[in-house]
C-alpha positions, -999 to 999 in steps of 0.1 A, spaced: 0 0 0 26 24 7 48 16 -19 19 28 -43 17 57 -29 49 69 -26 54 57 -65 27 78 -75 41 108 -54 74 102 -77 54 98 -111 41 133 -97 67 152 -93 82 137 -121 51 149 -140 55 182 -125 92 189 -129 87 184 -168 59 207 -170 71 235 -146 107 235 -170 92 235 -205 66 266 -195 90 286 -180 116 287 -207 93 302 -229 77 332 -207 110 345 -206 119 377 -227 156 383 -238 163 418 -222 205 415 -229 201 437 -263 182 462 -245 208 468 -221 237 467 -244 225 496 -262 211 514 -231 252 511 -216 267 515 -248 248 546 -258 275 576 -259 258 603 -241 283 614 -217 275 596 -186 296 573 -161 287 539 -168 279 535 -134 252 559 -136 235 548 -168 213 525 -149 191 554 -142 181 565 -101 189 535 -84 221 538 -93 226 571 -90 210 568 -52 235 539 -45 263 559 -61 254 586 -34 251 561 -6 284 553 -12 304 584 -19 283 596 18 296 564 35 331 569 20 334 606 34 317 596 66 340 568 72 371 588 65 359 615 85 359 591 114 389 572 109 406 605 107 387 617 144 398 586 157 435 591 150 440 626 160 418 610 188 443 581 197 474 604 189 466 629 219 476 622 257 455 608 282 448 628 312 455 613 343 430 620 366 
């Protein structure tokens, strides 16, 4: 009785696995040339900002938490470089 069972479990998901595969492949659309002409496109701009506002919020992110962290590491060595008063 079990083995029954569990062989149609297997013939279901085998069932399952070849459908789920096939009908995937072809929903997908090919977006590569898009982008290719969309980063390749001379217009003046970093490459890194061609991606449109996200990247140009990320680039931001990053050039704030590059001066910020600078900032700091220089604080904490004038920091470290002073003397301690002894109290």
């Amino acid at each position: 009785m079990a083995d029954v069972y569990l062989g149609q479990c297997f013939q279901a998901l085998r069932q399952l696995s070849r459908r789920g595969i096939s009908s995937s492949a072809c929903r997908q659309v090919n977006k590569v040339p898009e982008k290719q002409k969309l980063f390749q496109e001379d217009n003046g701009m970093p490459v890194h900002l061609k991606g449109g506002t996200t990247d140009a919020l990320l680039y931001r992110a990053t050039m704030t938490l590059t001066v910020l962290g600078t900032g700091y590491v220089l604080y904490s060595l004038f920091d470290a470089a002073q003397p301690k008063k002894k109290a």
